[in-house]
C-alpha positions as CSV (number, residue, x, y, z in Angstrom):
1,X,0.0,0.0,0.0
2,X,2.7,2.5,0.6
3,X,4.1,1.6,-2.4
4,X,0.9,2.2,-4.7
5,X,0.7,5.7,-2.8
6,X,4.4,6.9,-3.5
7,X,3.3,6.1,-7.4
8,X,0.7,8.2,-6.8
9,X,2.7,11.3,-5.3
10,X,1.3,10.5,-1.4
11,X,5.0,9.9,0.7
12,X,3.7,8.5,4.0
13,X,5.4,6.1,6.2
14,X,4.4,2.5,6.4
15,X,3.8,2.3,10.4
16,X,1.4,5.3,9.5
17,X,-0.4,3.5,6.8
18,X,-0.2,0.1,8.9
19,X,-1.9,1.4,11.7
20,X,-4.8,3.3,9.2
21,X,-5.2,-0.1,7.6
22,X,-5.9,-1.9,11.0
23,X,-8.3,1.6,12.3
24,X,-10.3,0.8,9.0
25,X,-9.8,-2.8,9.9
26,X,-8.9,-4.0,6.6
27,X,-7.0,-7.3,7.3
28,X,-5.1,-9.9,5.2
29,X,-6.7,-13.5,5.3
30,X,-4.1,-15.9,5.9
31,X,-4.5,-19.5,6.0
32,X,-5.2,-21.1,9.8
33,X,-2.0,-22.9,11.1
34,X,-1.6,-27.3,11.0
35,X,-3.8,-27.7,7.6
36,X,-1.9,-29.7,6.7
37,X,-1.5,-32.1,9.4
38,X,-3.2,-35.7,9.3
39,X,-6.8,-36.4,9.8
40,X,-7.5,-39.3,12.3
41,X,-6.2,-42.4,11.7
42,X,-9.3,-44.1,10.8
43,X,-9.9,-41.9,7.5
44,X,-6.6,-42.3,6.5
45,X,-6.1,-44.9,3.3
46,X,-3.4,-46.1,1.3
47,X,-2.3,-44.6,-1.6
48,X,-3.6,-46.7,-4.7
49,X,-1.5,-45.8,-7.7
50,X,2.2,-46.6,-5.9
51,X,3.8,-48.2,-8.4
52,X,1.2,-48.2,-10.9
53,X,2.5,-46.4,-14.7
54,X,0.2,-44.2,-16.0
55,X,0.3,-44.9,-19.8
56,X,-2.9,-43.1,-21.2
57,X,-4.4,-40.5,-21.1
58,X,-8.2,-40.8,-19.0
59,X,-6.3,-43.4,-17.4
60,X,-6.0,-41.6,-13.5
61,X,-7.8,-38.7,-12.3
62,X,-7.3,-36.4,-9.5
63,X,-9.3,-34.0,-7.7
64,X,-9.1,-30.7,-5.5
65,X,-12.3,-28.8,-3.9
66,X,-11.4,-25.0,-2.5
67,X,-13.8,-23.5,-0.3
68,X,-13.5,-19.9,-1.4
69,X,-15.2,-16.8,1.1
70,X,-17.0,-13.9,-0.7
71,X,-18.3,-11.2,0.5
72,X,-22.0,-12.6,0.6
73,X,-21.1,-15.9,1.3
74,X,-19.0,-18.5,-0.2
75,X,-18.4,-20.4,-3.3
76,X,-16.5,-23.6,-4.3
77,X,-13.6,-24.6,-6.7
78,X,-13.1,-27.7,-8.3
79,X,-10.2,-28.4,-10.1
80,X,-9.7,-31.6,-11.9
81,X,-7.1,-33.1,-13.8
82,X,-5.9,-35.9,-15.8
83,X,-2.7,-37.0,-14.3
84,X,-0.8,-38.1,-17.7
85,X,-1.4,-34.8,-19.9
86,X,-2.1,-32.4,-17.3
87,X,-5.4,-31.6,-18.6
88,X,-6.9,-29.6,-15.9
89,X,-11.1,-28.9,-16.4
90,X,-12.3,-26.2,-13.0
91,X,-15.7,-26.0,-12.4
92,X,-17.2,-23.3,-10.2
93,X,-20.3,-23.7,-7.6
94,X,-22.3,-20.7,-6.0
């Protein structure tokens, strides 16, 4: 921000514009902490295609869902792609 408002001809200091930006309570969202940590044991599963050779396209397909927040509500991201050319098809849900 301090940089966008030196282009613009504004010199302020960055501990002034840091501590407008919290007053106005504009925030960055920043992931939660451990995402990425195991579920419980009894949802884990083994990993099916160890080993396996992927010859063909529409062969293996994989899958990611992203809960996105809006600012009147929430939507969802799908992203799926084919794992031997990379093909990658999103979808979006309201």
């Amino acid at each position: 921000m301090k940089d966008f408002l030196f282009l613009c001809g504004f010199i302020v200091n960055p501990k002034r514009v840091r501590r407008l930006l919290r007053l106005m309570g504009v925030l960055a969202l920043y992931p939660k902490r451990n995402l990425s940590k195991l579920g419980l044991a009894k949802y884990l599963r083994p990993f099916l295609l160890r080993g396996m050779k992927i010859t063909q396209p529409n062969q293996v397909w994989g899958i990611d869902i992203t809960y996105i927040p809006m600012a009147k509500g929430f939507m969802y991201l799908t992203a799926i792609i084919d794992l031997y050319s990379r093909y990658v098809s999103l979808r979006v849900y309201y």
